[in-house]
Residue frames as qw, qx, qy, qz and C-alpha x, y, z in Angstrom:
[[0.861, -0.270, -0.373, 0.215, -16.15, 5.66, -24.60],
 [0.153, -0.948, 0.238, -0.147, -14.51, 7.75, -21.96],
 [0.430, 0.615, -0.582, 0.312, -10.27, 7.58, -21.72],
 [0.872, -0.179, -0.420, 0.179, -8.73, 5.03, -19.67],
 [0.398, -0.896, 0.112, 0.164, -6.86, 6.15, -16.69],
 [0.598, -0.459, 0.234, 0.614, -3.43, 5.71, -18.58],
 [0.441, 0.449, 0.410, 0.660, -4.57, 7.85, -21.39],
 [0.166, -0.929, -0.250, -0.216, -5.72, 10.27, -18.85],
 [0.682, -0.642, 0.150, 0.317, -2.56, 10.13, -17.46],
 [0.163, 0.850, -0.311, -0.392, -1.21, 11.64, -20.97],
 [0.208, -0.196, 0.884, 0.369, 0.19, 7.64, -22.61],
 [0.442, 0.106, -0.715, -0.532, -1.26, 5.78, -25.23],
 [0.841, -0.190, -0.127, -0.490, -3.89, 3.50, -24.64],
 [0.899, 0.160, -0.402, 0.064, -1.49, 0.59, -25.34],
 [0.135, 0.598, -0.615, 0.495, 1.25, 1.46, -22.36],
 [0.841, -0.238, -0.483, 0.049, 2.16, -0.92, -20.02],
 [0.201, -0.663, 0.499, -0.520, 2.84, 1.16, -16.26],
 [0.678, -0.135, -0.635, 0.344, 3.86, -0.17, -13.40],
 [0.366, -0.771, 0.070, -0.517, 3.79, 1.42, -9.90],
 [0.701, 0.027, -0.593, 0.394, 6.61, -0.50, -7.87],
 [0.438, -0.652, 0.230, -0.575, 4.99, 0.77, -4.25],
 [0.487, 0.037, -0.802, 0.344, 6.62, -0.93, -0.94],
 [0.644, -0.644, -0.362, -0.198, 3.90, -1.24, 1.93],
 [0.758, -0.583, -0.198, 0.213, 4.87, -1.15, 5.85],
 [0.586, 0.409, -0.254, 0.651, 7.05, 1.43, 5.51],
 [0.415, -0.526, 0.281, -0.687, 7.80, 2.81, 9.45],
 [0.909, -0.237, -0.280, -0.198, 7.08, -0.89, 10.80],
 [0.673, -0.632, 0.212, 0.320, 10.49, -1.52, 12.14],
 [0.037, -0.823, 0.355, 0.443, 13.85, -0.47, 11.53],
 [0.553, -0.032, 0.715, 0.427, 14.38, -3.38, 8.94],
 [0.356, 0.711, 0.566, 0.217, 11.50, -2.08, 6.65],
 [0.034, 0.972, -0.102, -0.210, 12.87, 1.58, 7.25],
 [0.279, -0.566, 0.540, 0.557, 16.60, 1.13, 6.14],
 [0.375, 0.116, 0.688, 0.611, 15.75, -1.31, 2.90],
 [0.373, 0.769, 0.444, 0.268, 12.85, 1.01, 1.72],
 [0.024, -0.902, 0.182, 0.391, 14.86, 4.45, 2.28],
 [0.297, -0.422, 0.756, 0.404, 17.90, 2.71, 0.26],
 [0.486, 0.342, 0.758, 0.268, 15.81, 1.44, -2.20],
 [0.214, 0.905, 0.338, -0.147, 13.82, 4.35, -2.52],
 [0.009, -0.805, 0.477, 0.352, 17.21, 6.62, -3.00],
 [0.456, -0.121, 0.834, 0.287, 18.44, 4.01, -5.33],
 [0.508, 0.276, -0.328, -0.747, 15.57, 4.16, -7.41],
 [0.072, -0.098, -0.982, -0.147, 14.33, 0.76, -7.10],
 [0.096, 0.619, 0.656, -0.420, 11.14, 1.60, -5.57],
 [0.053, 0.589, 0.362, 0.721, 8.17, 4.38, -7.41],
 [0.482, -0.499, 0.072, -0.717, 6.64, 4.78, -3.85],
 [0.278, 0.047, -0.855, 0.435, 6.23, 3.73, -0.39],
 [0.231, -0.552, -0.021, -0.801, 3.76, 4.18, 2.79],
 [0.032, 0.414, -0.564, 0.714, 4.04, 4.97, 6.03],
 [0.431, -0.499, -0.704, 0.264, 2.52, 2.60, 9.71],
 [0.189, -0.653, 0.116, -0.724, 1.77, 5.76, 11.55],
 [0.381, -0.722, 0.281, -0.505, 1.30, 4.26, 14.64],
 [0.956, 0.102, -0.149, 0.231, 3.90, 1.89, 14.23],
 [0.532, -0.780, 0.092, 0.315, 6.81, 2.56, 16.99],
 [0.544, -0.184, 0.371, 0.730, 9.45, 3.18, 13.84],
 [0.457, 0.636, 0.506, 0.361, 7.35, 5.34, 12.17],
 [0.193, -0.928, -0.073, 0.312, 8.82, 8.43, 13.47],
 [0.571, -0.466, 0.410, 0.538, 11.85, 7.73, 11.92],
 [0.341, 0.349, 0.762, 0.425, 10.29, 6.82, 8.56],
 [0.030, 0.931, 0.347, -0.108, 8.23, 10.21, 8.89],
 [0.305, -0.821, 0.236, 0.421, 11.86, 12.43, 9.27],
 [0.574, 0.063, 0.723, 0.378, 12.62, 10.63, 6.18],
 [0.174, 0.680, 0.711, 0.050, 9.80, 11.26, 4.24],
 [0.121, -0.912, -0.221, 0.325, 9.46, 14.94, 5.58],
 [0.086, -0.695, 0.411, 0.584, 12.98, 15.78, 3.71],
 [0.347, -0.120, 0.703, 0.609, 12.40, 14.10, 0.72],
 [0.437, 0.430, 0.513, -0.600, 9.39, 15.58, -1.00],
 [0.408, 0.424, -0.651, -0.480, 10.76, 14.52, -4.35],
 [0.263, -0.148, -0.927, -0.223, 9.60, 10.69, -3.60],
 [0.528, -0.212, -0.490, -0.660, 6.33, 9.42, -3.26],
 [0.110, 0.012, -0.862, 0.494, 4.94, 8.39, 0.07],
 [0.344, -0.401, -0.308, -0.791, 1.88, 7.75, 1.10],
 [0.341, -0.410, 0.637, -0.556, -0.09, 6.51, 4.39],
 [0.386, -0.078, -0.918, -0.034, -0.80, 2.71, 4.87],
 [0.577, -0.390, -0.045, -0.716, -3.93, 3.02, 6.65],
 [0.279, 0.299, -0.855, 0.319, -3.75, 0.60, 9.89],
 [0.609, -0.419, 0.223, -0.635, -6.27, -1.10, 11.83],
 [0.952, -0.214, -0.217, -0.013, -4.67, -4.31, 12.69],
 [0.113, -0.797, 0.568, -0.170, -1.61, -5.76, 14.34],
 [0.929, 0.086, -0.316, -0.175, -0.78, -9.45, 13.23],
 [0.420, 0.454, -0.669, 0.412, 2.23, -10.12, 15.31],
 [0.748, -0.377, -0.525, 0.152, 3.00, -12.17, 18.23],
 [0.709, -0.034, -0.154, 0.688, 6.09, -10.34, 19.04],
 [0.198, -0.309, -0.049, 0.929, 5.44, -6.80, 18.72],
 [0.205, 0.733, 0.622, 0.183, 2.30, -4.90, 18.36],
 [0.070, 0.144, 0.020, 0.987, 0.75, -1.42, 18.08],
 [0.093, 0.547, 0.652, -0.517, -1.90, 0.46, 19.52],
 [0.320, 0.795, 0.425, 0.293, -4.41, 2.87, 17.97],
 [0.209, 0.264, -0.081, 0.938, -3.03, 6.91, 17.65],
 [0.366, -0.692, -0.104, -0.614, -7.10, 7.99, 19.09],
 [0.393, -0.396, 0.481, -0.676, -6.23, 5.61, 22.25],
 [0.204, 0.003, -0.971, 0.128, -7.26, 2.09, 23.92],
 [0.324, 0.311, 0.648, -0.616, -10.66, 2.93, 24.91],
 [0.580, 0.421, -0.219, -0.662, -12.66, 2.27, 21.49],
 [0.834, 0.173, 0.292, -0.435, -13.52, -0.37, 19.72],
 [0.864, 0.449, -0.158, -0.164, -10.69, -1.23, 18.03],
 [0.065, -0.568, 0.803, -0.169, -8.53, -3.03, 20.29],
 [0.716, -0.222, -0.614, -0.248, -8.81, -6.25, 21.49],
 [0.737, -0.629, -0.239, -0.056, -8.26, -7.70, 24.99],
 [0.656, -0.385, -0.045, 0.648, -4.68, -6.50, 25.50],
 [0.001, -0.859, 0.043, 0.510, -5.29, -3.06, 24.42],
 [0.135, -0.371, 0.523, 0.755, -3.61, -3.07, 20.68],
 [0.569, 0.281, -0.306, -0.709, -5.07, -3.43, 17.28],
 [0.861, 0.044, 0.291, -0.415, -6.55, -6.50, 16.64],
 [0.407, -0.444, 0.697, 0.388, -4.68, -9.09, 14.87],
 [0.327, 0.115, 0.826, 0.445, -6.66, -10.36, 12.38],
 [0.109, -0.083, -0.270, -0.953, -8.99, -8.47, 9.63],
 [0.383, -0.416, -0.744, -0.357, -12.26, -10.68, 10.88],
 [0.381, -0.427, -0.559, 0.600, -11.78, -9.50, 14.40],
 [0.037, -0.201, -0.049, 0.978, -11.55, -5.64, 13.13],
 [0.279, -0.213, -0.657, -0.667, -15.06, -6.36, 10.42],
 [0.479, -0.397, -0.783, -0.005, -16.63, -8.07, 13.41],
 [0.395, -0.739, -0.454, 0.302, -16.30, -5.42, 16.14],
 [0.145, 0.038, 0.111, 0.982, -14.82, -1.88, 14.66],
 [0.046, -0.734, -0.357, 0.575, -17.27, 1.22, 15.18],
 [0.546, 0.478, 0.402, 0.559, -17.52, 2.73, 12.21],
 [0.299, -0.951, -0.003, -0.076, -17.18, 6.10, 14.30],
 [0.714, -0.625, 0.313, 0.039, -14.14, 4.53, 15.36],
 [0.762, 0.144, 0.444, 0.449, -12.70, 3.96, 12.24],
 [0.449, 0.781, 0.271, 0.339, -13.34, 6.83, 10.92],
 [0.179, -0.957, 0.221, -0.053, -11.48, 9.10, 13.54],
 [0.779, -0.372, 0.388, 0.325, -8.53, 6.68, 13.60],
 [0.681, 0.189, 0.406, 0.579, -7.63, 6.57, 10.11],
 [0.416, 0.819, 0.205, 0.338, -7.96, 10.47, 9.77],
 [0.446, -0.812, 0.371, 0.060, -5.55, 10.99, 12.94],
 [0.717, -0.185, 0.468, 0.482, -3.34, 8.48, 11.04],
 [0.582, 0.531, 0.373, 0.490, -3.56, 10.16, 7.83],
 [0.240, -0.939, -0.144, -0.201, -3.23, 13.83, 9.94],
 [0.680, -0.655, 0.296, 0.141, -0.41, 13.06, 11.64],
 [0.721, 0.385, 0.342, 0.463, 1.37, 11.85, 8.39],
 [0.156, 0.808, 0.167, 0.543, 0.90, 15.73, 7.11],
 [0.326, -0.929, 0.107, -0.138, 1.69, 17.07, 10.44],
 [0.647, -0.517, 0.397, 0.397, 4.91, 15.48, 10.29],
 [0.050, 0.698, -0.372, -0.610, 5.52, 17.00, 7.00],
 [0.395, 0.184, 0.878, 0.198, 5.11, 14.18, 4.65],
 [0.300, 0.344, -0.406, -0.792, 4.20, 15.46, 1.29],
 [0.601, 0.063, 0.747, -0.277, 1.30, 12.79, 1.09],
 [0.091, 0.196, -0.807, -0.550, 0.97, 10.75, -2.35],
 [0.508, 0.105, -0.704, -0.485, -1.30, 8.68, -1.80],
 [0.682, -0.191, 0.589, -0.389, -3.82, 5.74, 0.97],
 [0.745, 0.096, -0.574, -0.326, -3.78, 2.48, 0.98],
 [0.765, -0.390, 0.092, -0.505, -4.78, -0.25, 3.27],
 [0.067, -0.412, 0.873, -0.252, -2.42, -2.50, 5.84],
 [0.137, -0.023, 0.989, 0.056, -3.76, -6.46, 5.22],
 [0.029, -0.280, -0.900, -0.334, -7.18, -5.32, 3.90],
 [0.103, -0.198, -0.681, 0.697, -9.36, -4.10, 6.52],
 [0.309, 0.318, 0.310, -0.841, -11.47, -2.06, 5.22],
 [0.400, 0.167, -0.565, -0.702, -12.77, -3.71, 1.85],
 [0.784, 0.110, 0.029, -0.611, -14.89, -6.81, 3.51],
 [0.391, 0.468, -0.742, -0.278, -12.92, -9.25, 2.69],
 [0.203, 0.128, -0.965, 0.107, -14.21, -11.61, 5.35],
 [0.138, 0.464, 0.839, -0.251, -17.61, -11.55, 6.34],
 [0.237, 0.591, 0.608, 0.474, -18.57, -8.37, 3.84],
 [0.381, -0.856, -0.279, 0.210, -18.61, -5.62, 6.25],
 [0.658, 0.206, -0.024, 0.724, -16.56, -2.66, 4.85],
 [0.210, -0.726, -0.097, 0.647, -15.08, 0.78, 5.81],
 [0.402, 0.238, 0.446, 0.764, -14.52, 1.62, 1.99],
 [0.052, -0.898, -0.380, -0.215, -17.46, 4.83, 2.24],
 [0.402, -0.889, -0.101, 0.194, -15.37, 6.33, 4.73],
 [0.730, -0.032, 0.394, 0.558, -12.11, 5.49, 3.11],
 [0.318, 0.588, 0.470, 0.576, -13.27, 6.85, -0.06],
 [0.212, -0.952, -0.197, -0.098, -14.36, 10.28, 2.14],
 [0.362, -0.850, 0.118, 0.363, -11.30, 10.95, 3.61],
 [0.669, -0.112, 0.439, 0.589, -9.49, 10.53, 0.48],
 [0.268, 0.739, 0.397, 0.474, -11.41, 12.67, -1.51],
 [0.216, -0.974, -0.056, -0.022, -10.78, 15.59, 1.26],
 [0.543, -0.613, 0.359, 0.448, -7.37, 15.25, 1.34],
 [0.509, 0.754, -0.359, -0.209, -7.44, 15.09, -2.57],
 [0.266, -0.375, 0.879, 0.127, -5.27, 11.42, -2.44],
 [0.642, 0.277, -0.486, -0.524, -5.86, 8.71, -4.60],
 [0.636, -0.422, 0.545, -0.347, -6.61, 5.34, -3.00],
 [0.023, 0.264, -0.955, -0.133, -5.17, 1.35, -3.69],
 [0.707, 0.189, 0.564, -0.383, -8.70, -0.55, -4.85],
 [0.039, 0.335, -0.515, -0.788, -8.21, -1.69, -8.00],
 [0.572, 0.346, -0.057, -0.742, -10.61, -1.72, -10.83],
 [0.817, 0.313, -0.426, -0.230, -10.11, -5.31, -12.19],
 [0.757, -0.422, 0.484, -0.117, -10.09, -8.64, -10.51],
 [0.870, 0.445, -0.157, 0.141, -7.24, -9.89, -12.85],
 [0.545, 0.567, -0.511, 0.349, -4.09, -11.41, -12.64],
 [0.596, 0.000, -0.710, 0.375, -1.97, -12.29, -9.46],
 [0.163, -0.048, -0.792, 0.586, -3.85, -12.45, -5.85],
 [0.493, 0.147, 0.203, -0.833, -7.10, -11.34, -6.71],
 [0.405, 0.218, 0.869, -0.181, -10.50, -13.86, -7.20],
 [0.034, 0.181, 0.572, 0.799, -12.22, -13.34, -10.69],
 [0.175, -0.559, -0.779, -0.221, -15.07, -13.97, -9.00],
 [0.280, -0.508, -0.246, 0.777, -14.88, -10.70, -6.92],
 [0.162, 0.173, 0.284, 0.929, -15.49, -8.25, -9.88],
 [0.214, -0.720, -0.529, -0.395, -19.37, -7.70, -9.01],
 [0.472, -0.759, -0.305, 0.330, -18.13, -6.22, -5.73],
 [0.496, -0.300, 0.091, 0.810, -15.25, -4.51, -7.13],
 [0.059, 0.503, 0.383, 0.773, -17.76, -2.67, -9.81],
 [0.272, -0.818, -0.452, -0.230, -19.72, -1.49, -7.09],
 [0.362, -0.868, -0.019, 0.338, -17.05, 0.23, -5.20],
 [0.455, 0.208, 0.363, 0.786, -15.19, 1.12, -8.17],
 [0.005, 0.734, 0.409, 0.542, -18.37, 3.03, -8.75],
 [0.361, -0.900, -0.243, 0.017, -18.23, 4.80, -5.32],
 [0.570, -0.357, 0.097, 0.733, -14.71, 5.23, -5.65],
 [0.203, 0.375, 0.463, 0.777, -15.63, 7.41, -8.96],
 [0.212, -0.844, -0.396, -0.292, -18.37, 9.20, -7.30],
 [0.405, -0.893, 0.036, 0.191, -16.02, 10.65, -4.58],
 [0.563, 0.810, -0.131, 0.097, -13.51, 11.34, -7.46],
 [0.744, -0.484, 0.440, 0.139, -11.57, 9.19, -5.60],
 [0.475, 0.678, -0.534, -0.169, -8.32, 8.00, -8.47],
 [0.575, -0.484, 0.652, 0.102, -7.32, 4.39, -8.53],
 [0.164, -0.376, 0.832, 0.375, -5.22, 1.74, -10.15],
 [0.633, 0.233, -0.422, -0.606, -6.46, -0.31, -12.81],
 [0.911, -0.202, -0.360, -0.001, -5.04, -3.52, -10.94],
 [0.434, -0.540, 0.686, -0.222, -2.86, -4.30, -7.38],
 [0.850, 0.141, -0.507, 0.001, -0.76, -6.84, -7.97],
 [0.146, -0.747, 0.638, -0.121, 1.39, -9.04, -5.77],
 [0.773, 0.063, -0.632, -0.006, 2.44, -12.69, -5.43],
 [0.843, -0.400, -0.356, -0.054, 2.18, -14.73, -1.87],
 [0.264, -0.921, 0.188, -0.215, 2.83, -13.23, 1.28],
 [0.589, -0.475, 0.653, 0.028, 4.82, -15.78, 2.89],
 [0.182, 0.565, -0.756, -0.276, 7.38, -17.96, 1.47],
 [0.945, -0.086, -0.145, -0.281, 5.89, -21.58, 0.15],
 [0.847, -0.156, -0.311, 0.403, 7.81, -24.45, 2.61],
 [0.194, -0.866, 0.153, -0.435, 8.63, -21.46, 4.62],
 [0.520, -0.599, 0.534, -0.294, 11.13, -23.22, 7.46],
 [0.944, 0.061, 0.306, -0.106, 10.56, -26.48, 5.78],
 [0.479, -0.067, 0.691, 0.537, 13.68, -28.72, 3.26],
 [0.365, 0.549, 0.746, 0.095, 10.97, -27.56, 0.90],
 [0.218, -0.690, -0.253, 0.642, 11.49, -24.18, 1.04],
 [0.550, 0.772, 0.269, 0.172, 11.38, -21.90, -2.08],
 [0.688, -0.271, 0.089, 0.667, 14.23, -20.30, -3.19],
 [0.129, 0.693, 0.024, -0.709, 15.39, -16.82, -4.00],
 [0.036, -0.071, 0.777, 0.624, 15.76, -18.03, -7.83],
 [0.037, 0.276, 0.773, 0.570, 12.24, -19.29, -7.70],
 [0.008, 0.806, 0.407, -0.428, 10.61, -16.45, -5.93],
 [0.029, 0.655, -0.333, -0.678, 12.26, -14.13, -8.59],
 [0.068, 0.194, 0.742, 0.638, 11.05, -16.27, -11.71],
 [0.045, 0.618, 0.785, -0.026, 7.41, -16.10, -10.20],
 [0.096, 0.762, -0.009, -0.640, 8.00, -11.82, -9.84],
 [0.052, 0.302, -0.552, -0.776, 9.38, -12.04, -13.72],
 [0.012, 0.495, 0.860, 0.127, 6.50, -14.59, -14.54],
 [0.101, -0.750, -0.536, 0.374, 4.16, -11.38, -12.84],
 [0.047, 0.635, -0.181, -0.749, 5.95, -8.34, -14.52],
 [0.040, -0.025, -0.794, -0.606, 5.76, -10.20, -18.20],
 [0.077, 0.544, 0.796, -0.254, 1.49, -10.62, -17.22],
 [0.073, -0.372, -0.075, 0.922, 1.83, -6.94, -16.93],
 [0.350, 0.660, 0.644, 0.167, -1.48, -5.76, -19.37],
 [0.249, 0.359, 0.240, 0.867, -2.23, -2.26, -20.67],
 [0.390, -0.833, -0.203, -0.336, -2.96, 0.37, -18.12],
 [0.059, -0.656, 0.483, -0.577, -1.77, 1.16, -14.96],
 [0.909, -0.201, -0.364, 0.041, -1.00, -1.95, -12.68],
 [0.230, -0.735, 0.540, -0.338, 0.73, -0.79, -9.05],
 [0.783, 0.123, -0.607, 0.060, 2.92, -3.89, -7.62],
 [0.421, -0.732, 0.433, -0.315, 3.22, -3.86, -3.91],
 [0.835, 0.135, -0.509, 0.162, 5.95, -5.83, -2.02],
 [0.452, -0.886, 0.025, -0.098, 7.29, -5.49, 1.17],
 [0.624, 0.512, -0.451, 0.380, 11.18, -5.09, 1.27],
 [0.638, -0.749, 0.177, 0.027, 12.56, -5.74, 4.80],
 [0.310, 0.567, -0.751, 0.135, 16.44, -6.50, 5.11],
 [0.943, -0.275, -0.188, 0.022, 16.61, -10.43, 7.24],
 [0.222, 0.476, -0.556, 0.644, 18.58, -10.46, 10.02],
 [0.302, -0.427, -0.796, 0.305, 18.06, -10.94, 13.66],
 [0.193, 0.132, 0.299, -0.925, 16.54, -7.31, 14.38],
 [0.512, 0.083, -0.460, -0.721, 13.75, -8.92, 11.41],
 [0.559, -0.153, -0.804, -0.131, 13.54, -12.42, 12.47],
 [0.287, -0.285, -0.796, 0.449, 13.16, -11.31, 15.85],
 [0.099, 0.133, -0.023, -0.986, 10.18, -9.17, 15.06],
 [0.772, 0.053, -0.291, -0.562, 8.15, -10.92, 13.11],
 [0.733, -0.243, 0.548, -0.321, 6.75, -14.27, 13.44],
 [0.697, 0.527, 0.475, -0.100, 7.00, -15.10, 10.18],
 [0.478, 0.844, 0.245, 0.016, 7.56, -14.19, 6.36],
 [0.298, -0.807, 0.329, 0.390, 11.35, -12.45, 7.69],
 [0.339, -0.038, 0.685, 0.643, 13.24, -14.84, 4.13],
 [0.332, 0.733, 0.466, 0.367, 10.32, -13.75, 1.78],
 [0.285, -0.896, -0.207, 0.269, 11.06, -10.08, 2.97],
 [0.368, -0.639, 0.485, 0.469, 14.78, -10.06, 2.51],
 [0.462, -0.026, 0.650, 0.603, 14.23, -11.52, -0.82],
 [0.243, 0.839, 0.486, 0.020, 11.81, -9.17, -1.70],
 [0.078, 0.941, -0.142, -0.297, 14.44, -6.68, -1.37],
 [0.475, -0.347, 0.652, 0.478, 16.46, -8.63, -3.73],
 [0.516, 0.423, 0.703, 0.245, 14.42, -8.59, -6.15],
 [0.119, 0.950, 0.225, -0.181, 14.18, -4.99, -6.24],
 [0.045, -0.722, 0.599, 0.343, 18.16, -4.32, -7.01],
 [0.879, 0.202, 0.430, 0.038, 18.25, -7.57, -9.66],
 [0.005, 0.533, -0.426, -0.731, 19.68, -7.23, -12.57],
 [0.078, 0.119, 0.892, 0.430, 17.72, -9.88, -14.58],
 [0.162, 0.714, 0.583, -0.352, 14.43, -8.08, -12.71],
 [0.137, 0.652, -0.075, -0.742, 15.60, -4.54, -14.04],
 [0.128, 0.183, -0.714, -0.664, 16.46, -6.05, -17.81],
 [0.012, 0.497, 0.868, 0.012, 13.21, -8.22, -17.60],
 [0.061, 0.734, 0.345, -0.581, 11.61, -4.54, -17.13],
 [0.024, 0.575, -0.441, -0.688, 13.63, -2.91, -19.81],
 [0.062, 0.017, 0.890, 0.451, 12.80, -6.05, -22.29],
 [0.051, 0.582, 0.799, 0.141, 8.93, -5.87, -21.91],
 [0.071, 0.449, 0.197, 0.869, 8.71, -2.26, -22.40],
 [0.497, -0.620, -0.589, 0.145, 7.12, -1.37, -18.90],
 [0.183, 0.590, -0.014, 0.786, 6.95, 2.24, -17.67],
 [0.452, -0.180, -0.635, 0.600, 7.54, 3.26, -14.27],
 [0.177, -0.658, -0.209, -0.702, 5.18, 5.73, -12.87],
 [0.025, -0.029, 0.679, -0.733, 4.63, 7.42, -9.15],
 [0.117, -0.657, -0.694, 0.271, 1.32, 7.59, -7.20],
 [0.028, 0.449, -0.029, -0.893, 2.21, 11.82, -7.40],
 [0.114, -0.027, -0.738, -0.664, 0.95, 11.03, -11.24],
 [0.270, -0.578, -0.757, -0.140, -2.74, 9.68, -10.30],
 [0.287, -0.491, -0.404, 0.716, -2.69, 12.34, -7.05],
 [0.101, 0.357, -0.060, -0.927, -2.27, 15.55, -9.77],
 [0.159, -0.280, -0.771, -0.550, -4.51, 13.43, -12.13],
 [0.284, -0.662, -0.681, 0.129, -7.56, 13.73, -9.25],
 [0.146, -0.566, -0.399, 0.707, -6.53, 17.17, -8.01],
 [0.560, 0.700, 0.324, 0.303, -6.17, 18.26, -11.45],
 [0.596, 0.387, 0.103, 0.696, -3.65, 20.84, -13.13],
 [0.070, -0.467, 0.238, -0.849, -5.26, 23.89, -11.27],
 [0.745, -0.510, -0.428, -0.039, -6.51, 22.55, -8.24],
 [0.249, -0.807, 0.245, -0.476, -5.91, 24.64, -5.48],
 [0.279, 0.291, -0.858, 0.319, -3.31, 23.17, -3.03],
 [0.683, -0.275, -0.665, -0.127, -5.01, 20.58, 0.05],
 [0.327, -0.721, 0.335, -0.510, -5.22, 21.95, 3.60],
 [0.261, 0.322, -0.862, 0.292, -3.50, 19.86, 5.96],
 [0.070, -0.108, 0.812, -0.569, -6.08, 19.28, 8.27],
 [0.546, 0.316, 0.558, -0.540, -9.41, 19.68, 7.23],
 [0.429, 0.359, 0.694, 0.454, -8.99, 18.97, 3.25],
 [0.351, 0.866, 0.260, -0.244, -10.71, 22.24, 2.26],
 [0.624, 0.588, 0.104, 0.504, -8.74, 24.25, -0.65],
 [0.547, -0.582, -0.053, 0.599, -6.00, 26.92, 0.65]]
């Protein structure tokens, strides 16, 4: 029986990782200050970057001087806000805008009329640009979905799976429809692009977790509180099985630069970054023996131990 990916990753069979990765990092300047501070803090294993998200320059200059943490690129072909979109990095004259010239908002729009030309040169100018701003890339993974199909079956995951493999990155699909936000019934699809993720010696997680984007009674007397959004994350980290299981969350600080940004989601945000500096989260870690690992870890697992270093631009060996 060939070795599980956290025994290839040098643990016992029986270890219980974690991968505490914060999405949208670059989106606006809330999501840049709490994931840099988190990230220097240690709360966070790993982060990754909007590229063509108007704060992502900042988040890049970040990034670029810290090549001790893990970053990686959040691969972008929507734009779900009212308030403030983004455009593609090739340009407004392709197929994946919509009728005011930015990214589409929603993932059925991008399934329904994306170019698969047109995907493919976007996300390697986003993933190019990342490296040309110095960014010691970790790692791809994919801003609300976009490319896996999720709504009418129509994916970008071939290409995906190409431009990771040339860049030598490991990519967020995971390998098991268990546990918190995924459909059991999903696993026949997920074996078949598991398998193509393996054929283009592509490296991923064993499971992506997270728990519900937006906050239940959001606005409403009903609202959920930070107490019982932080049992449902300890409820999720106790779940935690054997292997390698990456948790994504988006930390934003709330405030009015947040609330007047999004449409949405700004209290689940802010208490997402509470949950990261807890103390009953961290001891809840410390009590179920959970081990903290980076994306870098899966990355040197795929390039492997002598694997010539990754050319910035075209992926060939250097």
């Amino acid at each position: 029986m060939p070795a599980s990916l956290i025994e290839r990753l040098g643990h016992p069979a029986d270890t219980r990782a974690i991968i505490l990765n914060a999405d949208d990092f670059g989106m606006c300047r809330a999501a840049n200050t709490a994931i840099s501070e988190l990230l220097d803090a240690g709360h966070l294993d790993s982060t990754t970057i909007m590229m063509p998200c108007s704060w992502a320059a900042g988040a890049a200059s970040f990034a670029a001087r810290r090549h001790d943490l893990d970053v990686g690129v959040h691969l972008v072909l929507t734009s779900e806000w009212d308030r403030y979109r983004w455009r593609p990095l090739t340009g407004i004259l392709s197929s994946l805008v919509d009728a005011d010239g930015y990214f589409p908002r929603t993932v059925l729009e991008v399934e329904r009329q994306a170019d698969e030309d047109d995907v493919v040169a976007e996300l390697g100018l986003q993933v190019e640009a990342a490296i040309a701003a110095g960014i010691d890339v970790t790692h791809l993974d994919n801003h609300m979905g976009s490319v896996y199909g999720l709504e009418t079956g129509r994916n970008f995951l071939g290409p995906v799976f190409a431009l990771a493999a040339s860049h030598g990155l490991p990519f967020r699909l995971p390998r098991y429809a268990q546990g918190y936000g995924l459909d059991p019934a999903l696993q026949p699809v997920l074996d078949e692009a598991t398998a193509a993720a393996d054929a283009a010696g592509v490296v991923i997680p064993d499971r992506s977790w997270t728990h519900p984007f937006e906050l239940v009674g959001d606005g409403t007397a009903q609202q959920q509180t930070y107490e019982d959004v932080r049992d449902d994350f300890i409820e999720l980290l106790r779940a935690v099985p054997a292997g390698v299981t990456e948790v994504y969350l988006h930390p934003m600080f709330d405030g009015p630069g947040l609330r007047g940004t999004v449409d949405y989601a700004a209290v689940k945000r802010g208490y997402e970054t509470r949950l990261l500096t807890d103390p009953v989260v961290a001891q809840t870690l410390a009590d179920e023996g959970l081990i903290r690992i980076g994306w870098r870890a899966l990355r040197d697992l795929q390039r492997g131990a002598d694997a010539a270093p990754v050319d910035a631009v075209d992926g060939a060996p250097r």
